[in-house]
C-alpha positions in Angstrom: -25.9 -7.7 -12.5 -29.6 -7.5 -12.3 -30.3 -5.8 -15.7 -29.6 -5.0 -19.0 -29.5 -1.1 -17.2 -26.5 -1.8 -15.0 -24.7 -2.8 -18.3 -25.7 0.3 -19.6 -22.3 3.1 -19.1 -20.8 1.7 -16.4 -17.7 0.4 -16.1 -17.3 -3.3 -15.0 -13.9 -5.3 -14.0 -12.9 -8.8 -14.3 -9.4 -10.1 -13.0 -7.5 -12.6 -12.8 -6.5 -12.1 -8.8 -7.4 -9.4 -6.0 -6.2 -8.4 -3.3 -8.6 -9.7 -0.6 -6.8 -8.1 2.5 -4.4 -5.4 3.9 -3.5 -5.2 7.6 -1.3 -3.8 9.8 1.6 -6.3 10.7 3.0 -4.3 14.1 6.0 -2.8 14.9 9.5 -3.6 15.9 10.1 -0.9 17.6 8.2 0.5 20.6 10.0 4.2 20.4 10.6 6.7 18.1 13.8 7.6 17.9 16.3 10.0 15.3 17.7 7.8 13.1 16.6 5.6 10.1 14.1 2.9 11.8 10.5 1.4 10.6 7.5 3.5 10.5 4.9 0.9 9.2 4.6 -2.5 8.6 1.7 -4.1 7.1 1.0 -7.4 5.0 -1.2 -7.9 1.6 -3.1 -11.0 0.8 -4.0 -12.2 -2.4 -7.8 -13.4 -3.3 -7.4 -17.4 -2.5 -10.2 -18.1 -5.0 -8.5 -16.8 -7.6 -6.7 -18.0 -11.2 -4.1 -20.2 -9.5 -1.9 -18.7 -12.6 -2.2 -14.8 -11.6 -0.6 -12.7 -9.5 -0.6 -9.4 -7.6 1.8 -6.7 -8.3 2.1 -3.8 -6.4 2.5 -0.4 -8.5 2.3 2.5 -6.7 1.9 3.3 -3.0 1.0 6.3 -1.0 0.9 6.7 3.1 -0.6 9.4 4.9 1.5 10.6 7.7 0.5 12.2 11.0 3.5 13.9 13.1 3.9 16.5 15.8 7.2 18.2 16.9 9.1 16.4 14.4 11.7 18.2 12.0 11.8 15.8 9.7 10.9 12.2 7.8 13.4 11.5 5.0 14.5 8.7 3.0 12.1 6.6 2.9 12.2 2.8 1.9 10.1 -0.3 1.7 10.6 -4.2 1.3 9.3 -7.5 1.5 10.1 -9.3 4.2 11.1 -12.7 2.1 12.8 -10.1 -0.1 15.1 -7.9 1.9 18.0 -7.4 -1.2 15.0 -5.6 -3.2 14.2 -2.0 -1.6 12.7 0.6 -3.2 13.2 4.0 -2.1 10.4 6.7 -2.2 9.9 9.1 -5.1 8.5 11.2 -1.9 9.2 11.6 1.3 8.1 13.8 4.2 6.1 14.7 7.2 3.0 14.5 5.4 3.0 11.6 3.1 5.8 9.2 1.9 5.0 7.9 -1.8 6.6 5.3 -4.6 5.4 5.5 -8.3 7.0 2.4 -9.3 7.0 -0.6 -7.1 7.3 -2.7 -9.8 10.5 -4.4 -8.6 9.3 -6.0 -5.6 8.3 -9.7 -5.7 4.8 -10.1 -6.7 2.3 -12.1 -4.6 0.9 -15.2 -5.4 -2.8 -16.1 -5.8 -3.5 -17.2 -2.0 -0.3 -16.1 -0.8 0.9 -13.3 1.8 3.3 -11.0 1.7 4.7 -8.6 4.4 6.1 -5.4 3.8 8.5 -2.9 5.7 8.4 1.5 5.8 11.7 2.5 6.8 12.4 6.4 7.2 15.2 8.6 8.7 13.2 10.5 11.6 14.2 14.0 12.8 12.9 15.3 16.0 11.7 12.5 17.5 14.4 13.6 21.0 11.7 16.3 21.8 9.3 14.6 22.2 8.2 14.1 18.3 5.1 11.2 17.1 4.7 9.6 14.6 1.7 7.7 12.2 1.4 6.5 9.2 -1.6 5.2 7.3 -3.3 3.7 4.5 -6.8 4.5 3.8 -9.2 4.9 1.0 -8.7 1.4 0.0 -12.3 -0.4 -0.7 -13.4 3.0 -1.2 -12.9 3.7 -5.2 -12.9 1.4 -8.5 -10.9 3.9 -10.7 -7.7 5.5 -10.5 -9.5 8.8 -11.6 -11.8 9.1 -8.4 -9.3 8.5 -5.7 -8.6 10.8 -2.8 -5.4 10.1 -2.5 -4.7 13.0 0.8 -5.5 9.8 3.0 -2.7 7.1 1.1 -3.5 5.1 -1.4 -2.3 1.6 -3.2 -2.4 1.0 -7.0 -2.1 -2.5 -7.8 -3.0 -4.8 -10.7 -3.8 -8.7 -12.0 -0.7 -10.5 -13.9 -3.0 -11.4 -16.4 -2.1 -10.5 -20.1 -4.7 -8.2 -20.6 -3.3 -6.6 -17.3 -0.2 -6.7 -17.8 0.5 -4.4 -20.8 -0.3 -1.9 -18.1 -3.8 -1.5 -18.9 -6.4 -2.1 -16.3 -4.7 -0.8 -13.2 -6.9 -0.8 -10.5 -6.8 1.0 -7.4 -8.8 -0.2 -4.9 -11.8 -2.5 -4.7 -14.6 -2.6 -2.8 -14.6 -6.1 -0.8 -10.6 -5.6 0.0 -10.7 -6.1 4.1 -8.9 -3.4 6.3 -10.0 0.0 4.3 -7.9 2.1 6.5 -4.8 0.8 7.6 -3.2 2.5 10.7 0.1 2.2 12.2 1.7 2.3 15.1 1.2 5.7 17.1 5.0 6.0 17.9 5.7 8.6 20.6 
């Protein structure tokens, strides 16, 4: 903050935790394929300079997806990998974005600490010669929910402080997370 101006009707944040980075974690498979299988796989870590006593919980998650000659993408899931008994199906699902409004049951991640998670979806279409991407972008790229473009995907996630935790400052994005846009595997 250099002045008394910046103060002046602007929002500022202070938490408890962040999210310092979000890559893509690979593929199991190498072929798509019609069936349920993974279509992303990426891994979030937690600010390690952070309140050793907060936490980051996931809330809501959007992926962009990019097909051709597909028929379908249904059923969509995700999970942590230290967590596979807890999946959460999408809200959403289909051949242009998968989404989850409440990812609140999934394991949150500790202040320093990693977490992996796993897309599954029931492909259609992929036997004529269908591809597949998903993404997620616009992360790094906003500071409140209000402004977000969410066409390209988009991850809601918040501090486990008290002030936080009531629901109230939800933050979508912020702008020192590493990996802004998040790309998959171009399965073919």
């Amino acid at each position: 903050i250099n002045s008394g101006a910046d103060l002046s009707s602007n929002s500022h944040y202070v938490v408890g935790s962040k999210v310092a980075s979000i890559v893509n974690a690979g593929a199991v498979a190498a072929t798509l394929y019609d069936n349920e299988q993974e279509v992303f796989k990426f891994t979030v870590t937690a600010s390690a300079d952070s309140n050793k006593n907060t936490e980051i919980d996931l809330r809501s998650l959007r992926l962009a997806v990019t097909s051709s000659g597909l028929t379908g993408l249904t059923g969509a899931t995700i999970y942590r990998t230290d967590d596979t008994g807890t999946v959460v199906s999408a809200d959403t699902s289909g051949l242009s974005y998968l989404e989850w409004t409440d990812l609140s049951s999934l394991k949150n991640i500790s202040s320093g600490g990693s977490a992996t998670f796993v897309v599954k979806g029931v492909v259609a279409g992929a036997s004529d010669g269908g591809s597949l991407q998903v993404k997620l972008g616009n992360l790094g790229s906003y500071t409140t929910e209000a402004n977000v473009d969410r066409t390209d995907g988009a991850m809601t996630w918040v501090d486990m402080s008290t002030y936080a935790a009531s629901g109230v400052g939800r933050i979508t994005s912020w702008t020192d997370i590493s990996g802004v846009n998040v790309t998959g595997t171009n399965y073919s």
